[in-house]
Residue, then its C-alpha position, 0 to 999 in steps of 0.5 A: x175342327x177334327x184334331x188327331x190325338x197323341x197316342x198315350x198323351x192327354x195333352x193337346x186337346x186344348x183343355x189345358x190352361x194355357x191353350x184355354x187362356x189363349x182359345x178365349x181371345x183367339x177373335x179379338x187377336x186374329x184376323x185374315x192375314x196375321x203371320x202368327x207362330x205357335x211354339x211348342x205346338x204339339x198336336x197344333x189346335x192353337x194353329x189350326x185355330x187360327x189357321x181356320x180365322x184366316x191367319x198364316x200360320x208357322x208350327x215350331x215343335x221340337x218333337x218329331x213324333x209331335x211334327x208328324x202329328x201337325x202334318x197329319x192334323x193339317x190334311x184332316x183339317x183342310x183349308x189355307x196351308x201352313x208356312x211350314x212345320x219347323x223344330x227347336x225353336x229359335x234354332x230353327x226359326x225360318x227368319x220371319x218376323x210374326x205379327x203375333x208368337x204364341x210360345x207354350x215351352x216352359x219358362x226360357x230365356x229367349x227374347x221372344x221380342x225379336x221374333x214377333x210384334x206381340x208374344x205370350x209365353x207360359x208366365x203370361x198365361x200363368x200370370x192371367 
């Protein structure tokens, strides 16, 4: 996978703990056909990642700079499209209920259970 930085940023090239906890069980959690969210995607490697597993994926990143990068890594890396590049999540949640929500946003006080079957958030993996 090829993966566009963010120019002047260090983060989302998946050496961070959390994109690192989760890139560890990304096989035993997805598989063809999982509607899966990545929110506060930034560059979008853990989408990519499982876009390339087979999954659909859903980006949401508030940061339009962040957006364009998502959209610029998706065409370097061909393959299944996207189901979209959305916003501020849930403010701009698309409606769909996921099969898994993978939520790297900072501590928050959104009852992620209404959007997806299995979530994880920045305390799951701080807690791991």
């Amino acid at each position: 996978m090829k993966l566009l930085p963010y120019p002047y940023q260090s983060h989302g090239w998946g050496d961070a703990p959390d994109t690192r906890w989760f890139l560890a069980r990304i096989k035993e959690w997805i598989h063809p056909g999982i509607r899966f969210a990545d929110v506060g995607a930034a560059t979008g490697i853990l989408g990519l990642r499982v876009r390339e597993l087979g999954a659909s994926v859903t980006f949401y990143e508030s940061d339009p700079r962040m957006q364009d990068l998502i959209a610029r890594n998706l065409a370097v890396n061909k393959g299944p499209d996207a189901t979209g590049i959305h916003g501020l999540f849930p403010d701009e949640w698309d409606g769909n209920r996921y099969d898994l929500l993978v939520a790297n946003i900072g501590k928050h006080s959104i009852d992620l259970s209404k959007y997806a079957d299995r979530y994880y958030d920045t305390e799951d993996f701080e807690n791991a």
